[in-house]
C-alpha positions as CSV (number, residue, x, y, z in Angstrom):
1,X,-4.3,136.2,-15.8
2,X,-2.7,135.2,-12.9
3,X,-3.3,132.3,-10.5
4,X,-5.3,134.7,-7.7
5,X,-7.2,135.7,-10.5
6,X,-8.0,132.2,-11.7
7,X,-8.9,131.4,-8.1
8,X,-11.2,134.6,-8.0
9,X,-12.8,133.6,-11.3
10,X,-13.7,129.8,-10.2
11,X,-14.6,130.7,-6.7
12,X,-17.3,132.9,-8.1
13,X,-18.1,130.3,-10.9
14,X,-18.8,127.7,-8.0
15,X,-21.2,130.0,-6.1
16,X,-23.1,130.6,-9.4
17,X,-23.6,127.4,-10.4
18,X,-24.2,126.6,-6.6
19,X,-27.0,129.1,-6.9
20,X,-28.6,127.6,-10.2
21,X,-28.8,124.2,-8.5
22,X,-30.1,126.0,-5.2
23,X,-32.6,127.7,-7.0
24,X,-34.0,124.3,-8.3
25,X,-34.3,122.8,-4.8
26,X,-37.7,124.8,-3.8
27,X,-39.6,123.0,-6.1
28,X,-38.2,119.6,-6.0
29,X,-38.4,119.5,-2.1
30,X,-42.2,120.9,-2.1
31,X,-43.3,118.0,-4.3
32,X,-41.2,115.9,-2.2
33,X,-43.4,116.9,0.3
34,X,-46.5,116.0,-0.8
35,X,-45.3,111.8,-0.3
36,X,-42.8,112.1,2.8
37,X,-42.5,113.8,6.5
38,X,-39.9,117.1,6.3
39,X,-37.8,115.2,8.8
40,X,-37.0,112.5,7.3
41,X,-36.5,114.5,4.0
42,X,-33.8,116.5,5.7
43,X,-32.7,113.5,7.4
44,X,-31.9,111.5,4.4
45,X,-30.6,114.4,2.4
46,X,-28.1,115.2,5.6
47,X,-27.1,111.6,6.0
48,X,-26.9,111.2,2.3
49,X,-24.7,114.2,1.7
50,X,-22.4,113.3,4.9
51,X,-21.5,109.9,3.5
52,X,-21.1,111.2,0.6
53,X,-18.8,114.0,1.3
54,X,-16.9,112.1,4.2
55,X,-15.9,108.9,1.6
56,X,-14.6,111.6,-1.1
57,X,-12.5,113.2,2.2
58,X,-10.5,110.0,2.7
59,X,-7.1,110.7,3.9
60,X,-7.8,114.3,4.6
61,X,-9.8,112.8,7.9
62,X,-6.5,113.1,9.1
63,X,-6.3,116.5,9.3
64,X,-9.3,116.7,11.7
65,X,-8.7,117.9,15.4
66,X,-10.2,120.1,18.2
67,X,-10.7,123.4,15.6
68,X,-12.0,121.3,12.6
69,X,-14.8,119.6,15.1
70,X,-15.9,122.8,16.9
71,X,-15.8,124.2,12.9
72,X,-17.9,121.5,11.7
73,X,-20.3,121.5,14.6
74,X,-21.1,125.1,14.5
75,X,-21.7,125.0,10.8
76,X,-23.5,122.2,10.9
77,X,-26.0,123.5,14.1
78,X,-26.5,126.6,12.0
79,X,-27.6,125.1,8.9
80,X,-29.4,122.6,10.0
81,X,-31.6,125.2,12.1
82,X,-31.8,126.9,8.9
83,X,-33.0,124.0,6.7
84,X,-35.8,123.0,9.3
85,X,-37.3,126.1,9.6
86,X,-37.2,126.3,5.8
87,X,-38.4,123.0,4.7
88,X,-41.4,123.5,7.5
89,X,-42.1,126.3,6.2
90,X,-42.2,125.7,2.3
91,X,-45.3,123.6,3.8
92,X,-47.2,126.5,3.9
93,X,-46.0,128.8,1.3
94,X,-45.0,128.6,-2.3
95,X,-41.7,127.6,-3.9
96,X,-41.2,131.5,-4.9
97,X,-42.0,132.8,-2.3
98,X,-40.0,130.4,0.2
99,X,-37.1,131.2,-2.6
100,X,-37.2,135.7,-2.0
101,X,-37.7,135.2,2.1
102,X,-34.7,133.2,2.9
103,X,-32.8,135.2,0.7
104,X,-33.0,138.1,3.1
105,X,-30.2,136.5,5.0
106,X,-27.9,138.8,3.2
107,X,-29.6,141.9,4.7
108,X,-28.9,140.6,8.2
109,X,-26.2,139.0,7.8
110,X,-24.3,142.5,8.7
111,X,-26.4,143.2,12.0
112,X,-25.5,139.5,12.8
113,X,-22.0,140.5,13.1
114,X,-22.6,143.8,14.8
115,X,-23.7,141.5,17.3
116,X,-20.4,139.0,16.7
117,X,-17.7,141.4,15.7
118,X,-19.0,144.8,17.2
119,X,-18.5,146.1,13.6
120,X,-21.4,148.7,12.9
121,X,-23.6,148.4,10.1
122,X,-23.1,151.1,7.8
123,X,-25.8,154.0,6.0
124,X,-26.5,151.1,3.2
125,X,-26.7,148.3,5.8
126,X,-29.5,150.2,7.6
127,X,-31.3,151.7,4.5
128,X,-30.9,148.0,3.2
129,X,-32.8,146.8,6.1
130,X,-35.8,149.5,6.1
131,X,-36.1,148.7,2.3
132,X,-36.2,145.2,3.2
133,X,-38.5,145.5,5.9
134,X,-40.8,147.3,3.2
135,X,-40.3,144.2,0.7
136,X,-40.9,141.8,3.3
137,X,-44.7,143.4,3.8
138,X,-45.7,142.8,0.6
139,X,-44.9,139.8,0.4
140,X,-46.1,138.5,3.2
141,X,-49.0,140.4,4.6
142,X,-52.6,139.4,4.5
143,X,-55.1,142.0,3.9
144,X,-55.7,141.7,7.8
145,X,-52.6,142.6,8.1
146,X,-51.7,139.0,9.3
147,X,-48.8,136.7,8.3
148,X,-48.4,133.5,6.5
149,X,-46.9,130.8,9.2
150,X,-44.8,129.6,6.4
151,X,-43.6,133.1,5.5
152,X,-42.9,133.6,9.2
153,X,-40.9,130.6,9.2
154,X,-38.6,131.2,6.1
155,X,-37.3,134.4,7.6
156,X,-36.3,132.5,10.3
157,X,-34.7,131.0,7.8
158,X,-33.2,133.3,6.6
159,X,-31.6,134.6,10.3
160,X,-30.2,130.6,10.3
161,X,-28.4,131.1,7.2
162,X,-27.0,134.6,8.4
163,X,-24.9,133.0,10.7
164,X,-24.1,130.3,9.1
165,X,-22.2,132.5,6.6
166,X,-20.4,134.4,9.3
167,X,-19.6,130.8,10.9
168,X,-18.6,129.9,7.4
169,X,-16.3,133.0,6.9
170,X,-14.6,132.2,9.9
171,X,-14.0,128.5,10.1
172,X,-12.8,127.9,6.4
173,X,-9.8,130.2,6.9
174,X,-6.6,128.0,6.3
175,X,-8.9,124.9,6.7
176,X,-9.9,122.6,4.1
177,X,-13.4,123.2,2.9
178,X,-13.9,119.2,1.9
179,X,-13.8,118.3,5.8
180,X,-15.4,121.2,7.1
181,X,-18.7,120.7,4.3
182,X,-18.7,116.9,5.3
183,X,-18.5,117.4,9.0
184,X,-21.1,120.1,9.2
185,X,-23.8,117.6,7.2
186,X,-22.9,114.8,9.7
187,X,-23.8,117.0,12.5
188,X,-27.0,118.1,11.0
189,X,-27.9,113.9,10.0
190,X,-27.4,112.9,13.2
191,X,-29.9,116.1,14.4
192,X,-32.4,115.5,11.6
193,X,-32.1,111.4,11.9
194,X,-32.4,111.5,15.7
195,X,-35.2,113.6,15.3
196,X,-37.1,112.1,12.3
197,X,-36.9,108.6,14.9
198,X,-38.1,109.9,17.5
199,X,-41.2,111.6,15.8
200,X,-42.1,110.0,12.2
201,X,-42.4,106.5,11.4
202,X,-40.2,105.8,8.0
203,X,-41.9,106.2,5.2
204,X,-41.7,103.3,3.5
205,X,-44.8,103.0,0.9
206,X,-43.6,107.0,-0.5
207,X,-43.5,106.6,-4.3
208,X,-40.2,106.3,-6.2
209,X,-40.6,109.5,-7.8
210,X,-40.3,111.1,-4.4
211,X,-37.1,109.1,-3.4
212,X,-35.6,109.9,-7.0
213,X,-36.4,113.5,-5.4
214,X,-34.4,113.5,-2.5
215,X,-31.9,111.7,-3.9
216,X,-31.6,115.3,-6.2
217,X,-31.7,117.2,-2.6
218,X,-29.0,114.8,-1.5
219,X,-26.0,114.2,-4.0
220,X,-26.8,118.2,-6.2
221,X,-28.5,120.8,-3.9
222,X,-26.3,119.2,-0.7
223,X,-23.6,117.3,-1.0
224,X,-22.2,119.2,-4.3
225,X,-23.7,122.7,-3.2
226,X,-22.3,123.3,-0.2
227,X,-18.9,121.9,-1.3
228,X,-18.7,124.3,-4.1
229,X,-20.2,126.9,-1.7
230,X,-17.4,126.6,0.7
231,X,-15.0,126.7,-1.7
232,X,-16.4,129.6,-3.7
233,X,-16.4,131.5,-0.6
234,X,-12.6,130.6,0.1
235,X,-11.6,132.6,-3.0
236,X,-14.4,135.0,-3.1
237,X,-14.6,138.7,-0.8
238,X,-17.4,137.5,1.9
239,X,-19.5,141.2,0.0
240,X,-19.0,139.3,-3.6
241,X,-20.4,136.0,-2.6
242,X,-23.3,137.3,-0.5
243,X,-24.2,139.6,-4.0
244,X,-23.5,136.3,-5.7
245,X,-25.7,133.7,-3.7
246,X,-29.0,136.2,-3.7
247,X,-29.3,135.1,-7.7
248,X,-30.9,131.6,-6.0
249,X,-34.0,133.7,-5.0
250,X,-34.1,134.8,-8.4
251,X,-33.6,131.2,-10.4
252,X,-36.1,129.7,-7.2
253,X,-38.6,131.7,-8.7
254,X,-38.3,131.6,-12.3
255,X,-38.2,128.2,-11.7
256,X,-41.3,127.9,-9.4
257,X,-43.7,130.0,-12.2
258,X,-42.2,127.6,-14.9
259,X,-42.4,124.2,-13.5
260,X,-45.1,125.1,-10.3
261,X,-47.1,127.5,-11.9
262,X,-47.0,129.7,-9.3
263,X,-48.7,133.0,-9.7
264,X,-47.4,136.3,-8.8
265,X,-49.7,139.6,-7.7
266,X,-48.7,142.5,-7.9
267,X,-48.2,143.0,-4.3
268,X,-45.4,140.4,-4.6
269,X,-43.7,141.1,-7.5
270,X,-43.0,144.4,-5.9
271,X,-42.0,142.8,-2.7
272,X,-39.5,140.4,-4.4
273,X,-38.0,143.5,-6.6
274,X,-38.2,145.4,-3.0
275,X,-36.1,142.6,-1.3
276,X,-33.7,142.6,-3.9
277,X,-32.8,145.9,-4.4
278,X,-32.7,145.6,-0.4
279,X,-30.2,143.0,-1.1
280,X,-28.1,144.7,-3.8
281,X,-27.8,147.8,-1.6
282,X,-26.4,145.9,1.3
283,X,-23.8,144.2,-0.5
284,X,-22.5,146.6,-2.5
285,X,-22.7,149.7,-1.3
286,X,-23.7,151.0,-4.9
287,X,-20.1,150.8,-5.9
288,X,-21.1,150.1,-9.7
289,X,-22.7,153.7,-9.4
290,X,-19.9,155.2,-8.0
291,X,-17.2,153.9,-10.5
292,X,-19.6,154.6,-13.4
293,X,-20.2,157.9,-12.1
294,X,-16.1,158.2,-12.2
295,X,-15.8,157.0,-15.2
296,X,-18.1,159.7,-16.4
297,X,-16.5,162.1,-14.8
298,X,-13.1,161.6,-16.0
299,X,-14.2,161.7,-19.8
């Protein structure tokens, strides 16, 4: 095996496990909820993860100038824009479903850069979206026909973390993804922290249990994540990673009927399988159809 292959092979490794971890996180944070304000969860996770990440950059602070700062800061605005919308909305909706919603990033993120890159979505793009769309309604709507805020909220989410992977995909070229992961959770700590001050008192009589919580959300689902995130995605085809990072919707949930009991209808178990056929679709254009198909053919 050569070394591009070993790099393929542990850039997807690092987005699995990055998914695994992720998938834990819905849970954890909506019992961490129950004890302590969103903002100054995602304010001690960011500023947490930042130290963190910045102390294990050491020397390679160095390296930082005008591109590595306008990197970091455009990460970091997406992401954090993407956590608060997510975190507010796990308020009002279960760990499963808060898991399947944001995951619809992956369908967008192509219409996103349409919007960027002027590159057209394709047949699957577009047949992705309208299956999505489909997913997203049983999921979400009421029997009025009305939707859950939280729900709302996570596929706002969802649009955050869209461009945050295109932002991602563009910024780690030839950078190194150790400064560029630290720098983006310093610019979302000092959003969240600035924030949380301004709006929440601390909250200083929250049980242990809940700080032994975030301290989870801090070092594992963001300080180790979205290191082995940005360097899966260095070695991994931006199509492969997306495919990759949907599997956190699936280990969210699994994890969320195990350890949160949540229940799933009908109407929603159809809507998650909708979503992520939605999702499997966009990313890869059926290709595993096609080259079995092939393969068929050519016995």
């Amino acid at each position: 095996m050569s070394k591009t292959d070993n790099k393929g092979l542990l850039g997807r490794l690092a987005l699995l496990v990055t998914t695994l971890i992720w998938g834990s996180s819905f849970v954890i944070q909506k019992s961490a909820l129950d004890s302590i304000p969103t903002l100054w969860i995602l304010a001690v996770r960011f500023c947490g993860a930042a130290v963190i990440l910045l102390a294990a950059c050491g020397k390679k602070l160095r390296k930082l100038d005008r591109e590595y700062i306008r990197g970091g800061v455009v990460m970091g605005v997406c992401v954090s824009a993407a956590y608060a919308v997510q975190t507010f909305g796990l308020v009002y909706t279960t760990p499963g479903k808060n898991a399947f919603l944001t995951a619809t990033y992956c369908v967008m993120v192509p219409f996103l850069a349409w919007g960027i890159n002027k590159k057209k979505p394709d047949v699957y793009n577009i047949a992705a979206a309208l299956l999505c769309i489909i997913g997203i309604g049983f999921v979400s709507l009421g029997k009025d026909l009305s939707v859950n805020v939280g729900d709302l909220l996570t596929i706002c989410c969802g649009l955050f973390y869209g461009l945050h992977i295109i932002a991602t995909d563009k910024y780690v070229e030839g950078r190194d993804p150790l400064v560029l992961t630290a720098l983006q959770f310093a610019v979302g700590g000092v959003i969240f922290l600035t924030s949380a001050l301004l709006t929440e008192p601390f909250p200083a009589s929250a049980p242990s249990g809940a700080w032994f919580e975030i301290t989870y959300l801090c070092v594992m689902c963001s300080a180790v994540c979205f290191l082995l995130q940005t360097v899966g995605q260095k070695y991994t085809p931006p199509s492969a990673a997306a495919v990759i990072m949907t599997l956190e919707s699936v280990f969210g949930t699994v994890i969320s009927i195990i350890f949160y009991h949540e229940r799933l209808t009908a109407a929603i178990a159809a809507g998650f399988v909708i979503i992520f056929v939605s999702i499997i679709i966009s990313e890869t254009k059926l290709s595993f159809i096609k080259r079995n198909a092939e393969k068929t053919g050519a016995q």
